[in-house]
N, C-alpha and C positions, 0 to 999 in steps of 0.2 A: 822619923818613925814615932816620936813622942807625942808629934801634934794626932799625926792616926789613931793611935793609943786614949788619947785624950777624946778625941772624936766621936771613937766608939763609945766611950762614959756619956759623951752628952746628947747623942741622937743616934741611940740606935735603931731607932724606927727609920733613918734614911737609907737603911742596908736595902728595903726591900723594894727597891726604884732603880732603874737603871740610869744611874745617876755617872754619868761619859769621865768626866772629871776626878770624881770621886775614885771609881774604877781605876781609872789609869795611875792614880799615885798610890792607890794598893799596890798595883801589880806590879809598880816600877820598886817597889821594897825586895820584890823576890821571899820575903818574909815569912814561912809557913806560919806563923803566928797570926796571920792573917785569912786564913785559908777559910774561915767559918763566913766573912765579910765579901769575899770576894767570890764563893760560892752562893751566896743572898742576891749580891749584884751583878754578878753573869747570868744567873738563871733569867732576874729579872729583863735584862738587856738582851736577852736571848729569844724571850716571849713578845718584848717588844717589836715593830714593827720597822724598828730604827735598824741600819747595819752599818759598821765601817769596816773596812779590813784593817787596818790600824790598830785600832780599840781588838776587835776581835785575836789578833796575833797575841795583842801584848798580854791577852788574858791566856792562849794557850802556851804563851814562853813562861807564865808565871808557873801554870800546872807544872811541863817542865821540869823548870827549877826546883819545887818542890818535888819532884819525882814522881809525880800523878801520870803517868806517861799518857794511860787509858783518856784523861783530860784534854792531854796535851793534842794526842789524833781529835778526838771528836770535835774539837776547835777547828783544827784545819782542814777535816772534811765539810766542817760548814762552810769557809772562806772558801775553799775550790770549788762550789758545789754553784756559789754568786755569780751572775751575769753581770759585766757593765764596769768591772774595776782594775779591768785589766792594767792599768795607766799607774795603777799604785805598786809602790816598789812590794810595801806588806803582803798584796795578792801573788804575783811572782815567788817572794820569797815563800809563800807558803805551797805554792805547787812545788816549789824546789824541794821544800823538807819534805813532802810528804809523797813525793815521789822517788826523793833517795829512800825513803823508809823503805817504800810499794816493791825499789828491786831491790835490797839489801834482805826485806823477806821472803823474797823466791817472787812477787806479782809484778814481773816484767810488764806485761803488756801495759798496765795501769799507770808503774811507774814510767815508763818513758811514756803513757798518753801527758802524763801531766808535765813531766818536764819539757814536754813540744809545748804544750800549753802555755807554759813559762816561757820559752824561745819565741814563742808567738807573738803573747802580750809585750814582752822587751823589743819586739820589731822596731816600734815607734818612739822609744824613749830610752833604749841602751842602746849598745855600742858593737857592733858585728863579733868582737871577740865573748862577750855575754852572751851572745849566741851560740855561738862557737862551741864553748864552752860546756854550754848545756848537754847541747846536739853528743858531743864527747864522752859526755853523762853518762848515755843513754845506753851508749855499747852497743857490741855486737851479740847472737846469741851465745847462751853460753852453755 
């Protein structure tokens, strides 16, 4: 965290680039000390045309952490919202949280759309109990 520290003293003009790298070893501090940096560079990563679900998770685990919850959703409803990444574990994992969220606040139907979602993409690269699993999630009504 010192070198980030120091980072910020000597080029803060690179906060306002979505700079992939840079992002990720903010977010991986968890550091609300951070929060002003990594609010410059998600915005910017955000407006770009560039996507990962990767980068994008690690930025809404970071909100999170610091207890931005309202951050933490608006993150994972952009990754769910992506066509094409089903194959990454970060797209799954974020149908997953954000469809436990969807039925833990009363929005069943949404919640389990996403965690089929998630059973869906895991077809080709987890494991039937992953499925399973999910499917189990989902419940019955209640």
């Amino acid at each position: 965290e010192g070198l980030l520290r120091q980072y910020i003293k000597l080029a803060p003009e690179n906060f306002h680039q979505p700079d992939w790298c840079l992002l990720t070893a903010f977010t991986a501090t968890r550091n609300p000390e951070f929060r002003e940096q990594v609010n410059l560079m998600s915005r910017a990563y955000r407006t770009s045309s560039r996507f990962h679900p990767d980068l994008s998770l690690a930025i809404a685990d970071y909100y999170l952490a610091i207890g931005e919850e309202q951050h933490y959703i608006d993150w994972l409803e952009d990754i769910v919202r992506r066509v094409g990444y089903g194959e990454e574990a970060s797209m799954r994992q974020a149908c997953v949280d954000l469809g436990s969220r969807r039925l833990k606040d009363g929005h069943e139907a949404e919640g389990r759309r996403l965690l089929w979602q998630a059973a869906q993409y895991g077809r080709a690269v987890e494991s039937p109990a992953y499925q399973q699993n999910l499917i189990s999630q989902m419940g019955g009504p209640r």
